[in-house]
N, C-alpha and C positions, 0 to 999 in steps of 0.2 A: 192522374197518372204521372210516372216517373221515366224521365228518357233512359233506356236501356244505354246508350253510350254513357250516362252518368255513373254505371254499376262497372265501367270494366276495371277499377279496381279490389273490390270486394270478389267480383268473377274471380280473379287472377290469383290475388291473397287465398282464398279461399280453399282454390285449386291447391296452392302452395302447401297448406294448412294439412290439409285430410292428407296428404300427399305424404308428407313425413309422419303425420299420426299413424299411416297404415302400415308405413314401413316400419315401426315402436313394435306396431300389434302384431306385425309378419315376422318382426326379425328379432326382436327383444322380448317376445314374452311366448311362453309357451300354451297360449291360446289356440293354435291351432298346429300346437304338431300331432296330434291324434287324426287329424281331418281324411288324410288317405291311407290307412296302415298297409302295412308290406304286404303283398297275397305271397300264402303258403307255395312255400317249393319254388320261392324265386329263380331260382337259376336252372330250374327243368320249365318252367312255363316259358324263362328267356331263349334258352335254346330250342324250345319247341315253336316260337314263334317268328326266329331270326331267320331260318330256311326259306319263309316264305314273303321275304321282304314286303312289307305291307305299307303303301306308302303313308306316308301322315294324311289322319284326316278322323271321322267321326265314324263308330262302325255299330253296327248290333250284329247282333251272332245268337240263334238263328233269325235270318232275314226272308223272310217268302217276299218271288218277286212280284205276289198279286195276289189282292182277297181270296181267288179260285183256291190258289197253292195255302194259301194258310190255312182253309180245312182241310187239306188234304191229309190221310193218312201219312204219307211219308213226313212231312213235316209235324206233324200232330207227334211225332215220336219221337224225332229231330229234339224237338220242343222240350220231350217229356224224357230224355235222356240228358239235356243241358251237357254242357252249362248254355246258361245263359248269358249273353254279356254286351253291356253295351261299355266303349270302349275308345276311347283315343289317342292315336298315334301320335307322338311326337318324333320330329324329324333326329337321328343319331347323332351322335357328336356330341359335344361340349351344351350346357344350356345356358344359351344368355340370356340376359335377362333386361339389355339395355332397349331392345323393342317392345318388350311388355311394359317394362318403365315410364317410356316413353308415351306409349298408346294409352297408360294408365288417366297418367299428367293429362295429357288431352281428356279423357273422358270427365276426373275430377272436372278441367276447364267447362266443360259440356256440359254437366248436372248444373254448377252454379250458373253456365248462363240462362239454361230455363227456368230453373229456381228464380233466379233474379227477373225474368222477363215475367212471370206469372207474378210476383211482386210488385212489377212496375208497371201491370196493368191496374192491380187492385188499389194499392196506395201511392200518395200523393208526396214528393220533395215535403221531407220537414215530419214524416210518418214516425210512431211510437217504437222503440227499441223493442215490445212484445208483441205489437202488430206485424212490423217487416220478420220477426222471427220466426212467429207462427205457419207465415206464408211460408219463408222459403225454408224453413223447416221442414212442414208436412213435403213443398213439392221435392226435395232435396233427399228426404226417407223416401218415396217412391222410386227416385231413379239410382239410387245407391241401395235399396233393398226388395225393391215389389216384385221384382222379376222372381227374386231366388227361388222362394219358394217351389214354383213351377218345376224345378230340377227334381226334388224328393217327393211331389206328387207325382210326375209323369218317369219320371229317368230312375228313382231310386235311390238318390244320392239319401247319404246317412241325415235322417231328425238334426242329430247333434251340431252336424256342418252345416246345411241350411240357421239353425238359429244363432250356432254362433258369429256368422256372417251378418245374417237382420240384427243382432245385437252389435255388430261394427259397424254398417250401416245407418244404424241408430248415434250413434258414436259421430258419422262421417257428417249426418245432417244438422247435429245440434251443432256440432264446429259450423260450419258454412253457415247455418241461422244466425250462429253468433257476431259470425262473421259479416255478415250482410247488416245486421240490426246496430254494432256499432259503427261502420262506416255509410249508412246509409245518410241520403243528399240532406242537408240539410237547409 
């Protein structure tokens, strides 16, 4: 085994790493500007939906408030008149984006340190550049990609954005592998 205090640079670098790679893949390439396209008749759904000040947060629309009510007739037509929509408010005003950045940075730090702890359980100070890889590769793809999916099987989010996301996540772990496997203790 390898003392986890011995990884907090590889942790940190790593973070650093994916960190600017994603802002290349967010902000310089057009990889993902297709991800959420404009809904039809933007400025009749915004003023149809500004009256009813909705606070920020997570919604579905129609929502029965219990098994009973979701077979119900009334709802069953609710349902079958749509739309349907599941939907998130964001708060008005200006969008920043220095607490998402931030909260980012932190999470990057948080994949590589389990990455790194599941490493430093398995191999030993002085471990192969394709063995410490492997490890925090594979665990580094799951916490930067395994989740996604879940969104386009359960929520509906678009095929295309789910994998171009597991294809940046893919991206995210092989940096951090890299990353761990050339700084790992020797």
């Amino acid at each position: 085994m390898t003392g986890l205090a011995a990884l907090w640079l590889p942790i940190l670098l790593s973070a650093v790493i994916v960190f600017v790679a994603s802002s290349v893949i967010h902000m310089a390439s057009p990889w993902h500007k297709s991800d959420y396209p404009k809904v039809p008749n933007e400025d009749k759904v915004m003023e149809a939906l500004r009256p009813l000040s909705i606070p920020p947060g997570d919604y579905m629309i129609p929502r029965p408030s219990s098994h009973q009510e979701m077979r119900s007739p009334a709802f069953l037509e609710k349902r079958n008149r749509g739309p349907i929509l599941i939907m998130t408010v964001l708060p008005n005003g200006p969008v920043t984006m220095s607490g998402s950045l931030l909260s980012w940075f932190i999470y990057c730090a948080f994949v590589g340190l389990f990455a790194g702890y599941v490493a430093s359980r398995a191999l030993p100070v002085g471990a192969q550049y394709l063995q410490v890889f492997r490890f925090v590769g594979a665990t580094a793809f799951m916490g930067y990609a395994g989740a996604l999916w879940q969104m386009s099987i359960w929520y509906r989010r678009a095929w295309s954005t789910t994998i171009k996301s597991t294809v940046d996540g893919l991206i995210y772990a092989l940096l951090t592998a890299g990353t761990f496997g050339w700084l790992w203790p020797q």
